[in-house]
N, C-alpha and C positions, 0 to 999 in steps of 0.2 A: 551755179546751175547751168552757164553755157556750156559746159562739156559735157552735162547730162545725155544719154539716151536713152528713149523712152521705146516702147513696144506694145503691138496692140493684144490688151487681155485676150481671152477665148471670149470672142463676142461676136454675135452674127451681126453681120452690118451690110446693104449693097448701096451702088450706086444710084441716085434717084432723083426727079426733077425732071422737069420738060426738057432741061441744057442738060443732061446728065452731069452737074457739076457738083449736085446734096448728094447727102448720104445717110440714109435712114439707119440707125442703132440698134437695137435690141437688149436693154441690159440684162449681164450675167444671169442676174439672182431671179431667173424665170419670174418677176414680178409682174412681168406685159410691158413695162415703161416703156417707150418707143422714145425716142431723140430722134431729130431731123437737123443736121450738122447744115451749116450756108455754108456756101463756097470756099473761105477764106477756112472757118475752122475745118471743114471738108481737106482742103488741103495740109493744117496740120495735123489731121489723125491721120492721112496717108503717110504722113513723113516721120509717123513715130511706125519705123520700120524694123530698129535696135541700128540699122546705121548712120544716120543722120544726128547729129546734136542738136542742144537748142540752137545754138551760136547757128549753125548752117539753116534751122529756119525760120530764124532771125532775122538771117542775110536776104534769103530767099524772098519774104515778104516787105522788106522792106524796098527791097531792089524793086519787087511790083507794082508795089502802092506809094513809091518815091515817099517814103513817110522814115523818120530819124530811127535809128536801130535801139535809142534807149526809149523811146515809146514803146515798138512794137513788143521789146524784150518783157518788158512789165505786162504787155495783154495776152501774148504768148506762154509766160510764167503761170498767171494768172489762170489762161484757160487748161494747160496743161496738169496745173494742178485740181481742178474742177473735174477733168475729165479722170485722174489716178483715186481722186476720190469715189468720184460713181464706179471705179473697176474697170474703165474701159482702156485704159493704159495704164502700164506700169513701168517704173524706170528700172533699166537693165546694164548702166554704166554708170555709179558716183565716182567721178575723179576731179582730183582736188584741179 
């Protein structure tokens, strides 16, 4: 999965929060659902751009929050797969 790149579905989303640092969601399937992303996952739905991999932010976060890169990889993987299931990303590079 670190080589993976992921990219953001057709999904309205903007920035939001007192810090401008959340970001409010809208899923696809015109259901109303609203998500309200905190800062950290805020930051990896910006980074699934289709250029970035997990590996790069992986790195990224971990460099942040001085936290081990096979922690973050597992909550990363985790939330990346949570968010390809609601349709709000989708992966756009498998390589081995």
């Amino acid at each position: 999965m670190l080589n993976r790149k992921y990219v953001h579905a057709n999904v309205k989303w903007r920035w939001d929060g007192e810090d401008g640092q959340h970001i409010t969601l809208l899923l696809p399937d015109k259901s109303g659902t609203v998500y309200f992303l905190n800062p950290t996952a805020a930051f990896i739905f910006i980074m699934c751009d289709g250029k970035n991999t997990v590996n790069d932010i992986v790195q990224l976060i971990s460099e942040r929050y001085k936290e081990s890169a096979d922690r973050v990889l597992r909550d990363v993987e985790a939330f990346l797969i949570y968010l390809e299931d609601l349709g709000l990303v989708r992966c756009t590079d498998v390589q081995a």
